[in-house]
C-alpha distance (Angstrom), angle and dihedral (degrees) to the residues before:
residue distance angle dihedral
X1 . . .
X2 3.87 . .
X3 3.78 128.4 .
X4 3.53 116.2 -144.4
X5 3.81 131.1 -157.7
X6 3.92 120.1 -171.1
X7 3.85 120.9 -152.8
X8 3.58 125.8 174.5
X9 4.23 122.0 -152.5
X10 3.49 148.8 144.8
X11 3.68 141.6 -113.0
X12 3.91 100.8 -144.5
X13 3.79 112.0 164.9
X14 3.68 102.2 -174.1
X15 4.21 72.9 74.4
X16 3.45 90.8 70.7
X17 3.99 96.2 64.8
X18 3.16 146.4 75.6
X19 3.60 111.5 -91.0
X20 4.10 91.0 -135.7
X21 3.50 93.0 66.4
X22 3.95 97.4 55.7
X23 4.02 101.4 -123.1
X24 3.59 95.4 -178.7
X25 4.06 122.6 97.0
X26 3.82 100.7 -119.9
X27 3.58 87.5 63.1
X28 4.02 88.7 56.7
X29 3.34 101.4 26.1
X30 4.11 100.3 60.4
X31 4.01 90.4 57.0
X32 3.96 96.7 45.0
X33 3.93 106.2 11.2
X34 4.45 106.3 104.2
X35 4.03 88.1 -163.6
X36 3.19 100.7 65.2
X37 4.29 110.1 87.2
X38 3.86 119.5 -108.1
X39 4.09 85.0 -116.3
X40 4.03 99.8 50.4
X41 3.92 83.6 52.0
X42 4.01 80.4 79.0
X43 4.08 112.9 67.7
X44 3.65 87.9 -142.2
X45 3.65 93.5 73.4
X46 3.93 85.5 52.4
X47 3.82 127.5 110.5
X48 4.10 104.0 -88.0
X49 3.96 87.9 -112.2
X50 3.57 85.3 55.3
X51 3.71 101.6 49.4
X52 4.20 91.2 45.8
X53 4.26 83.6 50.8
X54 3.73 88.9 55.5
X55 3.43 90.1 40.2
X56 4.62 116.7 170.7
X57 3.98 84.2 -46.9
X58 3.95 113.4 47.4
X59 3.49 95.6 -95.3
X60 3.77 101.3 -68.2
X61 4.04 89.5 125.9
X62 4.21 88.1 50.0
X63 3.85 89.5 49.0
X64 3.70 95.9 54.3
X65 3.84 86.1 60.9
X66 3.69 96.3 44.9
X67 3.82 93.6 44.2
X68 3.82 88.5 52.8
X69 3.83 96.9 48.3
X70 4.15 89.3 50.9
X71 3.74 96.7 40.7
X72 3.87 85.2 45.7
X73 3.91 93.8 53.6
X74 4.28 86.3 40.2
X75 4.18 86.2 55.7
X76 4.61 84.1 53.6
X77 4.04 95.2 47.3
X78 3.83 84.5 47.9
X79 3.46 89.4 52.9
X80 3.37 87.9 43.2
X81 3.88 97.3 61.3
X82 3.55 99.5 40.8
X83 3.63 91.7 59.6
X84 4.30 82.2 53.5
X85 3.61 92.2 45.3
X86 3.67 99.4 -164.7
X87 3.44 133.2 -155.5
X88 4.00 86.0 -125.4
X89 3.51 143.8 -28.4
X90 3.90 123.7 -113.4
X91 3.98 113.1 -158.1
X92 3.76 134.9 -169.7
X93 3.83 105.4 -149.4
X94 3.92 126.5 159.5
X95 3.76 127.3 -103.5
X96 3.66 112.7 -140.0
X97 3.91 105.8 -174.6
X98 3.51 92.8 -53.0
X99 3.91 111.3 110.0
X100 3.78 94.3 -8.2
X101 4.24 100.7 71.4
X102 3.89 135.6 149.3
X103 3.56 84.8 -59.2
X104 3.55 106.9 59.8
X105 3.86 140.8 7.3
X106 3.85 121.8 -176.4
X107 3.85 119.2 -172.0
X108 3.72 75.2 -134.8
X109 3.49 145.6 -11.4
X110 3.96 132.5 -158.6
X111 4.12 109.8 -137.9
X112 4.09 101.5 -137.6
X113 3.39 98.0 177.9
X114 3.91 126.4 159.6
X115 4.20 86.8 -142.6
X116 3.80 134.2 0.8
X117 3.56 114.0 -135.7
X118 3.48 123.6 179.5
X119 3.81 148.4 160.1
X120 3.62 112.7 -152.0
X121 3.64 109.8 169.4
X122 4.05 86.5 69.3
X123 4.06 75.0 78.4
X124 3.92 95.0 62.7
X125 3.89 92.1 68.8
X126 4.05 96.1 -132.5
X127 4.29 95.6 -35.7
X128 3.61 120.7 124.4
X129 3.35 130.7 -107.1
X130 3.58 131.4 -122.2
X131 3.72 102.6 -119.9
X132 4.16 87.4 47.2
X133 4.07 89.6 -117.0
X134 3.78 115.6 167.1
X135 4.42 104.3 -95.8
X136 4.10 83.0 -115.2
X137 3.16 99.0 44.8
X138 4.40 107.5 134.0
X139 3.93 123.7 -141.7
X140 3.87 123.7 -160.6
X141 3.88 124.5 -174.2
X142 3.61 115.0 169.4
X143 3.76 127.5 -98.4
X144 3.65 135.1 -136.6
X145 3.81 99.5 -117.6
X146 3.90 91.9 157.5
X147 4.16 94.3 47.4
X148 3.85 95.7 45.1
X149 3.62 91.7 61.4
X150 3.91 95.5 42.3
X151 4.19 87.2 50.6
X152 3.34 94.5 47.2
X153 3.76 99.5 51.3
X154 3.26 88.2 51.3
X155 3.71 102.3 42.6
X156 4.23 78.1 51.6
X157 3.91 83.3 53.3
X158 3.92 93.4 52.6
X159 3.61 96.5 57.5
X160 4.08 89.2 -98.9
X161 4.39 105.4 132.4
X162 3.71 86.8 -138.4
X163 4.12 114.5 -171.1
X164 3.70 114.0 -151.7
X165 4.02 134.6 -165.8
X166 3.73 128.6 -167.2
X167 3.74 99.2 -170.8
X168 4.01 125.0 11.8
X169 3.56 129.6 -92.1
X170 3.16 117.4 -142.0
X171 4.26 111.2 -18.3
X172 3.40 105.3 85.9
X173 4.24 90.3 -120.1
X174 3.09 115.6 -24.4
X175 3.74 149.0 -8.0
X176 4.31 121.9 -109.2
X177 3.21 106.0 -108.8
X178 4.04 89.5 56.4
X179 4.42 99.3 35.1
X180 4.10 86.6 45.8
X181 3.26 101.2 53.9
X182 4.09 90.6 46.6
X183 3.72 84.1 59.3
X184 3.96 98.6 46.6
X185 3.84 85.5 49.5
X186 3.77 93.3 60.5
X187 3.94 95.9 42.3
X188 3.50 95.0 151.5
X189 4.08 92.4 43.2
X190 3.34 97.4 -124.2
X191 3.83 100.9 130.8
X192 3.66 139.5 -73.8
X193 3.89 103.3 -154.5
X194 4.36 95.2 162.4
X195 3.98 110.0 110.3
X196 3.41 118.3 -109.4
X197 4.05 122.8 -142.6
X198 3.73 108.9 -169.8
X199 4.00 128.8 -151.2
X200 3.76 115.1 -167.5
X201 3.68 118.6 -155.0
X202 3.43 128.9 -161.0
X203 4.02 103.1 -121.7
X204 3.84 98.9 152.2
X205 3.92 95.3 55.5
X206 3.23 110.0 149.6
X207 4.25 94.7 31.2
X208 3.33 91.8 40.9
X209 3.71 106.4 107.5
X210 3.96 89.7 12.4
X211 3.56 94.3 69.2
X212 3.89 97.8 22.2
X213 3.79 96.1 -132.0
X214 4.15 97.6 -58.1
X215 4.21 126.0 68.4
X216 3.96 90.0 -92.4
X217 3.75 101.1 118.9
X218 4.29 108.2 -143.2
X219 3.74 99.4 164.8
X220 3.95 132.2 32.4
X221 4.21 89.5 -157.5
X222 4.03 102.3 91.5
X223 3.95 110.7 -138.2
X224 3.91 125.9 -120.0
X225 3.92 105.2 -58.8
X226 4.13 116.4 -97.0
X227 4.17 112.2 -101.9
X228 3.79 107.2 -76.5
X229 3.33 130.1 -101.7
X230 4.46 91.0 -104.6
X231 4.03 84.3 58.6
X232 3.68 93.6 43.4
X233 3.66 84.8 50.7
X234 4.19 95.5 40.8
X235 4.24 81.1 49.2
X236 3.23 92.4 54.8
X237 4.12 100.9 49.8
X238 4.10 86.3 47.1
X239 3.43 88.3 65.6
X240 3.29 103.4 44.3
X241 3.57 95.0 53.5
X242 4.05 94.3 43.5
X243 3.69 89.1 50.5
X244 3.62 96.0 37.0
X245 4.33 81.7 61.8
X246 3.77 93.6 42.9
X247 4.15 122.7 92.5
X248 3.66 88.0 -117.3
X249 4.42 130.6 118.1
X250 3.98 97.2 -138.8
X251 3.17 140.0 -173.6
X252 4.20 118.9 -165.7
X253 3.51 109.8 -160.7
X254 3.87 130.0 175.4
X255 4.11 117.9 -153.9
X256 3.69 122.0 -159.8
X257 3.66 135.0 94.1
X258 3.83 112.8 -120.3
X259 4.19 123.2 -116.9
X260 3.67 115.0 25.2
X261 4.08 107.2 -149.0
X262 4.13 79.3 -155.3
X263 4.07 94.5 55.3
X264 4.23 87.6 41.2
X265 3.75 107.4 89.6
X266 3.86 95.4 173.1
X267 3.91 88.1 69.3
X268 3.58 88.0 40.9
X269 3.74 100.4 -103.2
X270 4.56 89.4 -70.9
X271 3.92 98.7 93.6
X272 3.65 135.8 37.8
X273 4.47 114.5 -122.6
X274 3.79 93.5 -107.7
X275 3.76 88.1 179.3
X276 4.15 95.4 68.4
X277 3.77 85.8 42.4
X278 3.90 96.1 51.4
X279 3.88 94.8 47.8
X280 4.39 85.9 50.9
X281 3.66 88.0 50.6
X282 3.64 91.8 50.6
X283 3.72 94.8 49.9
X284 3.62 88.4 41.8
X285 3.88 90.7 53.5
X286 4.07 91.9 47.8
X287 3.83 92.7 47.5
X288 4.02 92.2 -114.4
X289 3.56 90.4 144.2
X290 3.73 93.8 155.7
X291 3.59 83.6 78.6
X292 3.51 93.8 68.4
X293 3.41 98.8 46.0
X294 3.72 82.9 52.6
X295 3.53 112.2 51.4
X296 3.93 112.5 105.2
X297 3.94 123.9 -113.1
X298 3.62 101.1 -117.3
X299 4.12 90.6 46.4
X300 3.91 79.0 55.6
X301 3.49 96.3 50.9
X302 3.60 103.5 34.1
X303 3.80 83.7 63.7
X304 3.79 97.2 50.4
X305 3.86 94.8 -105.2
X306 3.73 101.2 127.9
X307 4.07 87.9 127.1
X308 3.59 88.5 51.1
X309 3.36 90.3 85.2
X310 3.57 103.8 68.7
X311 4.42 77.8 63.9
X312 3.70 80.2 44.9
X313 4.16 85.8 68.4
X314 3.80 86.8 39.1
X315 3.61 95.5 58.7
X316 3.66 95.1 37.4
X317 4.58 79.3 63.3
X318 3.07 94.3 43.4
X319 4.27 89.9 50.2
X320 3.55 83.0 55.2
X321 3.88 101.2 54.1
X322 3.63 95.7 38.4
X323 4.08 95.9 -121.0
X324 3.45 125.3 156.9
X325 3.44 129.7 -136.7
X326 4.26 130.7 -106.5
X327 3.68 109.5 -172.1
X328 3.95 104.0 -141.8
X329 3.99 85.9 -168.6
X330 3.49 139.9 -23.5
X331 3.83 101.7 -150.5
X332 4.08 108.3 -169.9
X333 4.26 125.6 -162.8
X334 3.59 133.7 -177.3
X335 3.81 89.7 -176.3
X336 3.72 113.0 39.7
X337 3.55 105.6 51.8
X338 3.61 117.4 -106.0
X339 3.71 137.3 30.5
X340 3.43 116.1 -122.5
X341 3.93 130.4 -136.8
X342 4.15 120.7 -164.1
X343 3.59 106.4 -177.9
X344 4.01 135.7 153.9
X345 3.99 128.1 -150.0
X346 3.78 122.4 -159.9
């Protein structure tokens, strides 16, 4: 029999630069974005959370704070897995136009590749990073090649229409939400040797080709919708159960933060809907999981929780094994996008 561990993350690039140069969107997005109203182009209109976030210097003094409480709760869910010691990790991350294109779109797609290789700084258009790595500098961690085809035959065998990959198709590696959070696992570079088996989930859907993984609008047609949150859920509870019959140590983990101000057009694309995330973490934190599984896609999306879903699969596992859920910090913004959750289920 398996043993399972369940860790919950995020992905959050603005992480991955230095706070002087003002990485996250807001910062962008109010000198170039047309959605955003002529009067919420002036902080003082802002929420009074908001304003104090941004502060006399754009909110590079508030995102010091919040970088340190989220790297802080990465540095405990790495100790965390080394004392599991898997034999790999399996992780839901999101694919935002970079191996699902025009000419294909899975609702999901397992990543059985021999090696992941990636170069993520190429994403950082000419910043610097924090750990003052050369922009072409390549990663590789090594992938579960053997695993991925065992869970998806099986997943195939459970009534789950399981896409698969063996090499990528057109990022050169792999996609952000799966190469970040490699790098914010090994903050203090000292090696991350466990094998990593991606799943990509569809969480932009019905933007996904329309806005071609950024804000830029290139067609007014929306594309098919993303899987719901029920088959996220369903996903998520196949896997479990597969992996909890396999030989295998694993650990499931999901990495996204929640609401994305940028995806929430009732706040006008400049702050994240806090509310909807609150009431998931509380039903996360009570073990109502059904509530999850049960929340309807355009409630989801209307809130600017499209990434939510690769938790969505999370939660659906952890349903399945009957884990509970300790919150290793809740860390919430007003100005930089997204809140982010780092939790761990065993």
């Amino acid at each position: 029999m398996g043993d399972i561990l369940g860790i919950g993350a995020t992905h959050y690039p603005p992480g991955l630069v230095p706070d002087e140069y003002k990485p996250w969107p807001l910062a962008r997005m109010l000198h170039s974005d047309p959605r955003i109203p002529a009067h919420l182009r002036d902080p003082a209109n802002w929420p009074e959370p908001m304003q104090r976030e941004w502060g006399d210097d754009e909110g590079i003094t508030a995102h010091k704070a919040h970088r340190a409480r989220v790297f802080q709760a990465f540095r405990t869910v790495r100790e965390e897995i080394d004392a599991f010691n898997p034999d790999f990790i399996l992780m839901w991350g999101d694919d935002q136009y970079e191996n699902f294109r025009e000419d294909i779109i899975p609702p999901f797609c397992l990543l059985a590749y021999d090696q992941l290789t990636f170069q993520p700084y190429k994403r950082l258009r000419g910043r610097p990073n924090i750990w003052g790595e050369p922009d072409d500098k390549t990663f590789s961690s090594p992938g579960q090649h053997a695993a991925g085809r065992f869970l998806a035959t099986k997943l195939l065998e459970e009534g789950i229409d399981m896409a698969y990959a063996y090499k990528p198709l057109h990022e050169d590696g792999l996609g952000h939400a799966f190469a970040n959070t490699l790098l914010l696992l090994d903050l203090d570079r000292k090696g991350f040797q466990y094998p990593v088996l991606p799943m990509a989930v569809n969480c932009y859907g019905s933007s996904v080709i329309r806005y071609r993984g950024g804000s830029t609008e290139y067609s007014t047609e929306p594309d098919p919708p993303s899987p719901s949150p029920r088959r996220c859920f369903a996903v998520g509870q196949a896997t479990a159960r597969v992996l909890k019959a396999s030989p295998w140590r694993v650990v499931l983990m999901a990495s996204s933060s929640w609401s994305h101000a940028f995806l929430t057009a009732k706040n006008h694309w400049i702050y994240p809907d806090l509310a909807s995330d609150r009431q998931l973490l509380e039903h996360m934190r009570a073990g109502d999981y059904d509530k999850w599984r049960d929340i309807p896609l355009a409630q989801m999306e209307a809130a600017g929780q499209q990434e939510v879903l690769n938790w969505t699969c999370l939660v659906g596992a952890m349903a399945e094994m009957g884990y509970k859920a300790n919150i290793v910090d809740w860390v919430e913004t007003w100005a930089f996008n997204a809140p982010k959750c780092l939790a761990i289920f065993k």
